[in-house]
C-alpha positions as CSV (number, residue, x, y, z in Angstrom):
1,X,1.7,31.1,11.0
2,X,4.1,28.5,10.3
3,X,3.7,25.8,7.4
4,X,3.1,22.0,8.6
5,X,3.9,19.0,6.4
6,X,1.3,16.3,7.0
7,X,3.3,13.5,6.5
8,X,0.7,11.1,6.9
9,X,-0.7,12.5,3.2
10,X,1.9,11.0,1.2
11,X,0.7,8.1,-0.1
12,X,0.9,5.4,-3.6
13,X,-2.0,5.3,-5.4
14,X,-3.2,1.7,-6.5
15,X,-1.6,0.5,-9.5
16,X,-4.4,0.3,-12.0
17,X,-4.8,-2.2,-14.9
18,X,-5.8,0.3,-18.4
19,X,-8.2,-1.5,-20.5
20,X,-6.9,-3.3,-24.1
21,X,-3.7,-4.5,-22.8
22,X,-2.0,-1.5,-22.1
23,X,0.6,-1.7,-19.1
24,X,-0.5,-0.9,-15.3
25,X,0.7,3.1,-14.0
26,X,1.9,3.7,-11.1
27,X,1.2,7.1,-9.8
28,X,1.9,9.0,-7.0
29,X,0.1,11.7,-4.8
30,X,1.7,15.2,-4.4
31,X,2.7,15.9,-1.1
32,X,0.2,18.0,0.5
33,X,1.3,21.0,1.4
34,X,-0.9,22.3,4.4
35,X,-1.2,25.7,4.5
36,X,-3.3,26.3,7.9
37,X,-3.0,26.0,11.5
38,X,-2.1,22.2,12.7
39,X,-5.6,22.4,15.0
40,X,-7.4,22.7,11.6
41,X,-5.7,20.3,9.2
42,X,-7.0,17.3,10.7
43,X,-10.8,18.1,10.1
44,X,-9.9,19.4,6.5
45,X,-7.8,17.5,4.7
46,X,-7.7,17.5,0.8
47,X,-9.0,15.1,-1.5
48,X,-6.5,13.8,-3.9
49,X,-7.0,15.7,-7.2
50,X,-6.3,13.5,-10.3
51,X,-4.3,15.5,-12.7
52,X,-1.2,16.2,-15.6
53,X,1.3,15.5,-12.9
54,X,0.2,12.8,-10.7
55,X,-1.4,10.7,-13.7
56,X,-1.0,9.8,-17.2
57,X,-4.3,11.6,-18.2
58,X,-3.7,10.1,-22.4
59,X,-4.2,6.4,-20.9
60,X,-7.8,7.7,-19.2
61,X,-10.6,5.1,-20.9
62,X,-12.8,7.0,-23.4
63,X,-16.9,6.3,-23.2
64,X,-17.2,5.2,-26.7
65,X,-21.0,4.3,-27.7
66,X,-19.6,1.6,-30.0
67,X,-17.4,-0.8,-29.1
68,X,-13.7,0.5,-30.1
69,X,-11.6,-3.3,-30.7
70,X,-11.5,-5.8,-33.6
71,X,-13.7,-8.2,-32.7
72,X,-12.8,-12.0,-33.0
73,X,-14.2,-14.1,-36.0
74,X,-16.0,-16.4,-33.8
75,X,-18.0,-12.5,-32.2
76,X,-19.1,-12.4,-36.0
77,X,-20.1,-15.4,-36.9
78,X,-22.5,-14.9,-34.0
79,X,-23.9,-11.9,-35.3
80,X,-24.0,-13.4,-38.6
81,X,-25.7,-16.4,-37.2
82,X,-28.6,-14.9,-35.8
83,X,-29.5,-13.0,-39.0
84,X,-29.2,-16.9,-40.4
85,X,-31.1,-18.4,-38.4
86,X,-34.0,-15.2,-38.5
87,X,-33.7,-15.6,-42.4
88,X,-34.0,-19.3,-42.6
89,X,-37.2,-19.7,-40.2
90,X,-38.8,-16.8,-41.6
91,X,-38.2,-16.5,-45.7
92,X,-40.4,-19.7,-47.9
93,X,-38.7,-22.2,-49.4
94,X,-41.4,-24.2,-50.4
95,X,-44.8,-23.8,-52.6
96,X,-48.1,-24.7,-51.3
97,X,-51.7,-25.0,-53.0
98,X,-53.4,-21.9,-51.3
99,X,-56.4,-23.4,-50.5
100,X,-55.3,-26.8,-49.2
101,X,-52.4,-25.1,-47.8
102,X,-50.1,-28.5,-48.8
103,X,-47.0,-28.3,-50.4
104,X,-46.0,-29.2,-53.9
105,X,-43.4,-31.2,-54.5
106,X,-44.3,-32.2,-57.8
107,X,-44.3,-29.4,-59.8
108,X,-46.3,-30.7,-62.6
109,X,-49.0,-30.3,-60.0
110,X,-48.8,-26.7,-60.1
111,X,-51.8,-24.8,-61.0
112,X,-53.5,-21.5,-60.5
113,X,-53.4,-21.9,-56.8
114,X,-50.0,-22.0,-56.1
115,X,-48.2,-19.6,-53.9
116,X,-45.2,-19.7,-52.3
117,X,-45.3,-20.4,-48.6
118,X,-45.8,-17.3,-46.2
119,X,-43.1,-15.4,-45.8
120,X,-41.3,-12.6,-44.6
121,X,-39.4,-11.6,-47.4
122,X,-40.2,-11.6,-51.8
123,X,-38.3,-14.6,-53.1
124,X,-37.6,-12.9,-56.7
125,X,-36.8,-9.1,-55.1
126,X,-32.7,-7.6,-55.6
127,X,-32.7,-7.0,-52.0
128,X,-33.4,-11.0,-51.7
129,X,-30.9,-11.0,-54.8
130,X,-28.2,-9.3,-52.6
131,X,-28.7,-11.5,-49.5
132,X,-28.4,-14.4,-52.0
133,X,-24.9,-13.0,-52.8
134,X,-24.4,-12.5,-49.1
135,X,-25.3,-15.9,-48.3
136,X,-23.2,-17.0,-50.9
137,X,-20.3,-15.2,-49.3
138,X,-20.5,-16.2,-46.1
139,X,-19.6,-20.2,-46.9
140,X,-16.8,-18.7,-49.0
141,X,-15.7,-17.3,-45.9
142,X,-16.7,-19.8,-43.3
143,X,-16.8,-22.6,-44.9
144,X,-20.1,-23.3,-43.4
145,X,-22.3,-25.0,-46.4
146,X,-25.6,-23.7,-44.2
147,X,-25.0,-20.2,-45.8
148,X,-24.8,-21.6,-49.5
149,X,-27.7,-24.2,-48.9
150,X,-30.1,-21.2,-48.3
151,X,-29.7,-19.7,-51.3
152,X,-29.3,-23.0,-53.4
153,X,-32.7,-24.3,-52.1
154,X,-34.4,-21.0,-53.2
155,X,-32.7,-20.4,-56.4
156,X,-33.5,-24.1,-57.2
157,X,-37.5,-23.8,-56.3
158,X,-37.3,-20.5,-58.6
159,X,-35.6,-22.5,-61.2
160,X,-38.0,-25.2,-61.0
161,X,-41.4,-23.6,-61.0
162,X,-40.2,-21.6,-63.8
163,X,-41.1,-23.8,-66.5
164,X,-44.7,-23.8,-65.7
165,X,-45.2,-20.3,-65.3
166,X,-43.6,-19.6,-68.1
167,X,-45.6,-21.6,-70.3
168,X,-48.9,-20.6,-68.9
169,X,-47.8,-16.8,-69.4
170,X,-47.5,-17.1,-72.6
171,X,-50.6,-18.4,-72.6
172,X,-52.7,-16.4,-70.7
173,X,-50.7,-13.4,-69.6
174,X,-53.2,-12.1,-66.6
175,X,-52.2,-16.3,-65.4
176,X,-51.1,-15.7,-61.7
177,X,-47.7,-16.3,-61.1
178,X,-45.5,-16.0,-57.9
179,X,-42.5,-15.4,-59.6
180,X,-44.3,-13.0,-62.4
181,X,-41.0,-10.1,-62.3
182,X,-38.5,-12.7,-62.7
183,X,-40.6,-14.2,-66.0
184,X,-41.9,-10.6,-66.9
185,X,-39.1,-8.5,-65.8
186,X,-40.3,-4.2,-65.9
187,X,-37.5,-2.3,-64.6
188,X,-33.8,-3.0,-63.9
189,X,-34.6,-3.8,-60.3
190,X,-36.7,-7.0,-61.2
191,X,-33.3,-7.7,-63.2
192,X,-29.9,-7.2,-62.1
193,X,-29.4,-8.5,-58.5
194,X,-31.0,-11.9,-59.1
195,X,-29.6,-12.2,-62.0
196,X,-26.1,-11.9,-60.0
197,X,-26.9,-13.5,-58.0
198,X,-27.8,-16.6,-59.7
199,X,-24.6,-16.5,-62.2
200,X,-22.8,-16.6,-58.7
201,X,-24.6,-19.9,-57.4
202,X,-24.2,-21.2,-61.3
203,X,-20.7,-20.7,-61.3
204,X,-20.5,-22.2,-57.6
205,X,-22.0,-25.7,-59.4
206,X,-25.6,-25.2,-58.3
207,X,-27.3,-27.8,-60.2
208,X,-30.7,-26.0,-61.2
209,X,-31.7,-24.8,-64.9
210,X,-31.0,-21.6,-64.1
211,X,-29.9,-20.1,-67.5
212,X,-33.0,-19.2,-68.9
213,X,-33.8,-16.8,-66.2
214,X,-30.1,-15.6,-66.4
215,X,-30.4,-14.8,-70.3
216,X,-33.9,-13.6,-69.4
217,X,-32.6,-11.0,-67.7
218,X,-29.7,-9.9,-69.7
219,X,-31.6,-9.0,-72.4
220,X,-33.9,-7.1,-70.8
221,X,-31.2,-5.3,-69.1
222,X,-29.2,-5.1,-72.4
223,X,-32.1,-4.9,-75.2
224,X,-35.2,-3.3,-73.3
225,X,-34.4,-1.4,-70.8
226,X,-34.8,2.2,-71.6
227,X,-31.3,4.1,-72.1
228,X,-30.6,7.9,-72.7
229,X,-29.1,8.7,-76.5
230,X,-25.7,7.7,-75.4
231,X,-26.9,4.4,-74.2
232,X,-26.5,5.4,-70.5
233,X,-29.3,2.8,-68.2
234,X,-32.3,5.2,-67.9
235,X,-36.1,5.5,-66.4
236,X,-39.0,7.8,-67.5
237,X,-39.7,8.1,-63.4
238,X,-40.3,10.6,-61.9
239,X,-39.2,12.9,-64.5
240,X,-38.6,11.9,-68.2
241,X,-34.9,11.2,-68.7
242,X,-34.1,10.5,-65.4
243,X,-30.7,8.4,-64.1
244,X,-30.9,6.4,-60.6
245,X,-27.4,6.0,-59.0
246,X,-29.5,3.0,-57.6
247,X,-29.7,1.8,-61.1
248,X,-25.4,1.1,-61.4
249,X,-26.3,-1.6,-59.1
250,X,-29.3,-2.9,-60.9
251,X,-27.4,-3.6,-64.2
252,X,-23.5,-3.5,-63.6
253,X,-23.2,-7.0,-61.9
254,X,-25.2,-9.1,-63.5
255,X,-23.1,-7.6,-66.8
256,X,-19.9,-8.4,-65.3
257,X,-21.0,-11.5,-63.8
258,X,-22.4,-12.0,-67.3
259,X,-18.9,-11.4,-69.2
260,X,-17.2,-13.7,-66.5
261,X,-19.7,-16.8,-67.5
262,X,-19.7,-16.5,-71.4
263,X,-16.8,-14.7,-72.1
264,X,-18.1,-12.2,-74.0
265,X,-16.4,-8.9,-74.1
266,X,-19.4,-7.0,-75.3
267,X,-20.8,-7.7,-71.4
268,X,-17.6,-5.8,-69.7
269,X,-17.8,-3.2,-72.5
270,X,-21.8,-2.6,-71.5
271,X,-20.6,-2.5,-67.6
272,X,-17.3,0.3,-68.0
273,X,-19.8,2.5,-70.1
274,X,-22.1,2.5,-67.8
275,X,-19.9,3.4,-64.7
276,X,-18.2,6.2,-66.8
277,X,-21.3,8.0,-68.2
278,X,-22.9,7.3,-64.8
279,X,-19.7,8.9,-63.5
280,X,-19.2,11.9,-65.2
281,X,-22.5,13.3,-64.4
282,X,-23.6,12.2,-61.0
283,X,-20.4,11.7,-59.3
284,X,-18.7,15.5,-56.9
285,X,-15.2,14.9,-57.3
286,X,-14.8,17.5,-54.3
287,X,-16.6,15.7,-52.2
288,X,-16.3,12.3,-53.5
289,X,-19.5,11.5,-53.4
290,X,-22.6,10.5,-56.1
291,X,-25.7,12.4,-56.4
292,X,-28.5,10.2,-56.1
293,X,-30.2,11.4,-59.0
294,X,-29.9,13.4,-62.5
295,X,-32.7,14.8,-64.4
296,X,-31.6,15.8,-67.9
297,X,-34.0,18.6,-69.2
298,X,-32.7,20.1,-65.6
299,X,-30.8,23.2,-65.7
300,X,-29.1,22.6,-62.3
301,X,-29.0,19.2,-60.6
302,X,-29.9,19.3,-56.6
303,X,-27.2,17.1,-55.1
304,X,-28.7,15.0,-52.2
305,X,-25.7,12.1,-51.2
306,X,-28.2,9.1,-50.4
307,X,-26.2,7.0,-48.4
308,X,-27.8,3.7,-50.1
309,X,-27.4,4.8,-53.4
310,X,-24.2,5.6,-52.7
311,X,-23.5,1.9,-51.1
312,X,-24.7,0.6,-54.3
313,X,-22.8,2.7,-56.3
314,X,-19.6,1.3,-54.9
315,X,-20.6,-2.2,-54.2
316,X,-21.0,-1.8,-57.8
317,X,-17.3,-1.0,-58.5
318,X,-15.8,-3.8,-56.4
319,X,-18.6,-6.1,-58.1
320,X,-17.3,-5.5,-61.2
321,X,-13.2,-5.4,-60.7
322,X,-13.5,-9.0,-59.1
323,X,-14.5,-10.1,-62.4
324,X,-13.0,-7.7,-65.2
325,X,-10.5,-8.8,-66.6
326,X,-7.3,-6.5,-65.6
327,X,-6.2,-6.2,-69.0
328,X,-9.7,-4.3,-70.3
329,X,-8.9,-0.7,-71.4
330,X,-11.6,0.4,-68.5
331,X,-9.8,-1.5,-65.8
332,X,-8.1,1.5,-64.1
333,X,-10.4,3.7,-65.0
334,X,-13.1,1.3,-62.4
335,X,-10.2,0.9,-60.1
336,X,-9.0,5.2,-60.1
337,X,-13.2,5.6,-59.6
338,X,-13.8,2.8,-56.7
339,X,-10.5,4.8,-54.7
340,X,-12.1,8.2,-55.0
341,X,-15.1,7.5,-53.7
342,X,-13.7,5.2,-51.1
343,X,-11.4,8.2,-50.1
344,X,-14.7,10.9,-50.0
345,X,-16.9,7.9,-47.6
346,X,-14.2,7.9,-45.7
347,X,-14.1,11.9,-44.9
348,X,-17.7,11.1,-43.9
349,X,-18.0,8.4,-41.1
350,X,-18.9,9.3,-37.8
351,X,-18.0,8.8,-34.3
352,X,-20.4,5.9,-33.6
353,X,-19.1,4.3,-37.3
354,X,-22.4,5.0,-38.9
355,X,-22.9,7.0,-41.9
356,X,-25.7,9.4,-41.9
357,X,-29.0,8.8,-44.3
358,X,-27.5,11.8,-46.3
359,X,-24.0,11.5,-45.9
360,X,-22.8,14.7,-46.0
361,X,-25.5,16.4,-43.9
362,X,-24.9,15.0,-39.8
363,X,-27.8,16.3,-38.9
364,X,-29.9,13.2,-40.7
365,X,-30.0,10.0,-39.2
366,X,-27.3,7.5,-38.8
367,X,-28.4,4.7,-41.4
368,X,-27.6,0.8,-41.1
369,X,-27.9,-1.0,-44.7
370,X,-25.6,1.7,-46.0
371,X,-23.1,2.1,-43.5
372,X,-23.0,-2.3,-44.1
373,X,-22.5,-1.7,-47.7
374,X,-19.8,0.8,-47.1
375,X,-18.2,-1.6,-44.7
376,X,-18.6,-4.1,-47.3
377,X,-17.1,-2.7,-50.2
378,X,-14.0,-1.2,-48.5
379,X,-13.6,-4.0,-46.5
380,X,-13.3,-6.2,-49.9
381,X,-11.1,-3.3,-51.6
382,X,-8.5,-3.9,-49.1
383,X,-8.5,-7.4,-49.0
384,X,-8.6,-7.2,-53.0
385,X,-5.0,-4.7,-52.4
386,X,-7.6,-1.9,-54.3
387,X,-6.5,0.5,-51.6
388,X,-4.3,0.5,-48.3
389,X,-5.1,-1.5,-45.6
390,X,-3.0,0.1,-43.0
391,X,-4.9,3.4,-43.6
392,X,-8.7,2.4,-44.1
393,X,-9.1,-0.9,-42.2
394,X,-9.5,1.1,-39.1
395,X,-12.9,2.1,-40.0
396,X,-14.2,-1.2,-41.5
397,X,-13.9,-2.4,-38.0
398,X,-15.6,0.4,-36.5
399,X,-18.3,-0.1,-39.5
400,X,-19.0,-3.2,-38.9
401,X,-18.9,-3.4,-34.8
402,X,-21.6,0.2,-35.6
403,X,-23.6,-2.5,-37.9
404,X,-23.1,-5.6,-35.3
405,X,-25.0,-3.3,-32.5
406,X,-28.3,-3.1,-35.0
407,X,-28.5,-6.7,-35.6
408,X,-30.7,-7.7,-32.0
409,X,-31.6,-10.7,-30.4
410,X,-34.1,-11.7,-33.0
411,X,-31.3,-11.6,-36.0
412,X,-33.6,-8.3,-37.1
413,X,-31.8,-5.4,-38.4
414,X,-32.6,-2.3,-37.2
415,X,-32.3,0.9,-38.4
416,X,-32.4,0.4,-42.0
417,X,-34.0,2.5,-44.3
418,X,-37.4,1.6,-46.1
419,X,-37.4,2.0,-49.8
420,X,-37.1,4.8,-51.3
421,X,-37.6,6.7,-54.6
422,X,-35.9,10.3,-55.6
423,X,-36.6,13.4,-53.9
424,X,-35.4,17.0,-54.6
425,X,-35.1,18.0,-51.0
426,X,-33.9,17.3,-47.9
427,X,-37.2,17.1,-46.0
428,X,-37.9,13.7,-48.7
429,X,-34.6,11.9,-47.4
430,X,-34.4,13.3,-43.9
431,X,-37.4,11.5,-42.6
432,X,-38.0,8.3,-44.6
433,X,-39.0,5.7,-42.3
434,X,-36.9,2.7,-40.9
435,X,-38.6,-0.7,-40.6
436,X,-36.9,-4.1,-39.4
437,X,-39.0,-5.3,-42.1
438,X,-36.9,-3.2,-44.7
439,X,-35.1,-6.0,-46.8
440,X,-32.4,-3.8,-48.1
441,X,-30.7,-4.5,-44.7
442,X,-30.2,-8.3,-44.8
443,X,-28.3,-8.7,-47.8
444,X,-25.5,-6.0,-47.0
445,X,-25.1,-7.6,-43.4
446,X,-24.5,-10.9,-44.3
447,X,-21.7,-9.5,-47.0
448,X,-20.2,-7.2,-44.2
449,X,-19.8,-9.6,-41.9
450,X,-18.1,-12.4,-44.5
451,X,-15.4,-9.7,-45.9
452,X,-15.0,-8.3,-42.6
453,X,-14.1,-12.3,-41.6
454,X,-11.7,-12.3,-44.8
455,X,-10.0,-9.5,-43.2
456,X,-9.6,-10.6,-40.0
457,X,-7.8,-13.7,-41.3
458,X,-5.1,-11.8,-43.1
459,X,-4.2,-9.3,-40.7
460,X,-4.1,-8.5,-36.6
461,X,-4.9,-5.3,-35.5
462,X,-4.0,-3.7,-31.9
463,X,-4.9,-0.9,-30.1
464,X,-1.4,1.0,-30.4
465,X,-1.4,3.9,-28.1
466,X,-4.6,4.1,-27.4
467,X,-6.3,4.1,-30.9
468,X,-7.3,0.6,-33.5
469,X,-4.7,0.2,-35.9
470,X,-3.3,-2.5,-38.3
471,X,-0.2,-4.7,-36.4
472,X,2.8,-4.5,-38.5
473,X,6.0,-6.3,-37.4
């Protein structure tokens, strides 16, 4: 039977536009070759077939579950703005008299029944310390004095309340106090984030007494605080002898930030020793990663990779580089320690941007304040020139626009962890619960989005054959 060309099949398919800028294909149709009786092509005639030679099957649009595009300053201010404006209406900023419910302006009025206002959020907590910082950030990077003025009008109610309290604990040491931790501090979390966090606003110009509490808390953190033989930052909990990767956070800054305000060597010395001997036992130079916790009488040490601990183990290195100075015999050993660890996160991302809850195990769930920390730090080590910007900005942007799509209507974030203490297997880590409540989220957020602005400042990014990258000329 004879072959017939159906003519009529040979047609131009429409030029269509590919997403991101990329320029419109034309393609063509293959002429059909019809390989049965002329009375029967007309009732079955083929359905184009998209395929490697009629279409340039590379410029097809991937489904990506997170947005894949650097998204414009003003996109996260937006995001940023709502976790504002959630913060502001919903953290006190204000005393009151408990039973008149009136607020106290005066504070030699202060008395027994004085409480802060009600609240979302602990005033005096580091997770309230961090978003302090983060606050702090965000007018560096903005410009916007809103950010600032939240954590100046908090800082300076602590500041001035202090007095009081103090006097009356001296006193009468069962005397109820709203700020009790920051007066009484027991552990290095009641210490090192606020105390950050306030040498920050101090050297900003706040203008609140704020240096007791600082040198409050630097002595506990450098006088009573209990420390291992070697003078490694230590707790008794839950074993005796016991390091918290958590607990390089909960010390570290407020040293450095410490050393930057007096000047005092002895304060950077404290804050390299401590990221060494932390180091060199909790830290898988295979993997890249930290342990999140290191019993000494233990023969072996389980190594579970908290994300969070993790994020505050390298927040901790870019924390203390923007302060020590480069000329400090520990300098490169901070700077060779923030770029391994950077470089084993990085083997670690997924898809969606996330990090999982234990990073190296993709089977646990993908976690938000960590992957913002992450984003955070690596973000502010490539604007700081700590590590290459053509090769690791990539992911920053796909860390924060993962962290933008937990942040909902509300300004809540979702999906963060709740707090957590040190487990010994996965079950412990695998299924602690996530809360909007959870503070640890807030903080990290608002610094995400502020370095993440820094960065998008400096530099222009493209999607260069069909993947983000950094623009170069």
């Amino acid at each position: 039977m004879p072959f017939d060309i159906d003519i009529k099949n040979i047609k131009m398919s429409k030029i269509k536009k590919i997403k991101y800028g990329m320029v419109a294909v034309l393609s063509a149709s293959l002429l059909t070759i019809a390989c049965k009786p002329s009375a029967e092509k007309e009732e079955t005639k083929s359905e184009e077939v998209v395929n490697d030679v009629n279409s340039p099957l590379h410029l097809m649009q991937p489904e990506y579950p997170i947005p894949y595009e650097a998204k414009s300053i003003e996109d996260v201010t937006a995001t940023l703005d709502r976790v504002y404006d959630f913060l502001e209406a919903s953290t006190a900023s204000k005393v009151i008299d408990k039973e008149t419910n009136e607020e106290i302006t005066n504070f030699d009025d202060l008395n027994e029944n004085t409480v802060f206002e009600e609240g979302t959020f602990r005033l005096t907590s580091y997770e309230w310390g961090v978003t302090y910082a983060g606050m702090l950030h965000l007018t560096e990077a903005t410009g916007d004095a809103k950010y600032a003025d939240y954590t100046n009008k908090r800082l300076q109610l602590i500041a001035g309340i202090a007095p009081y309290y103090k006097k009356q604990l001296a006193i009468n040491d069962k005397f109820p106090s709203p700020i009790r931790r920051a007066l009484q501090p027991h552990a290095l979390d009641d210490s090192g984030a606020i105390c950050a966090a306030m040498i920050k606003a101090k050297r900003n110009g706040l203008d609140a007494d704020l240096q007791p509490l600082i040198d409050n808390f630097i002595d506990y953190i450098s006088n009573k605080q209990f420390r291992l033989a070697d003078g490694t930052l230590a707790r008794n909990r839950p074993k005796p002898n016991t390091l918290w990767l958590d607990d390089m956070f909960m010390s570290v800054p407020a040293l450095a930030q410490m050393g930057k305000l007096t000047g005092d060597t002895k304060y950077f010395d404290d804050a390299v020793k401590q990221i060494r001997q932390f180091s060199e036992r909790m830290f898988n130079t295979e993997k890249g990663l930290y342990m999140h916790g290191w019993v000494q009488e233990m023969e072996e040490h389980p190594q579970f990779h908290w994300a969070r601990a993790n994020g505050w183990a390298v927040m901790t290195l870019v924390e203390l580089l923007e302060v020590l100075p480069k000329e400090h015999e520990g300098y490169n050993d901070v700077l060779k320690q923030l770029q391994a660890h950077i470089s084993g996160l990085a083997k670690y991302q997924s898809g969606t941007g996330f990090w999982h809850q234990l990073i190296d195990r993709n089977d646990s769930y993908l976690e938000t304040s960590a992957t913002a920390i992450f984003t955070y730090s690596i973000a502010r080590a490539i604007n700081r020139g700590y590590i290459d910007k053509m090769a690791y900005s990539p992911m920053v942007l796909l860390g924060w626009n993962a962290v933008s799509t937990k942040v909902n209507e509300k300004g809540h974030v979702e999906g963060t962890c709740v707090g957590t203490g040190m487990g010994f297997d996965p079950a412990f880590y695998y299924y602690r619960p996530i809360n909007v409540y959870a503070a640890h989220g807030y903080g990290p957020v608002l610094l995400a989005g502020a370095e993440v602005i820094q960065l998008l400042k400096e530099n222009e990014f493209e999607i260069n054959d069909s993947s983000l990258q950094l623009k170069t000329k």
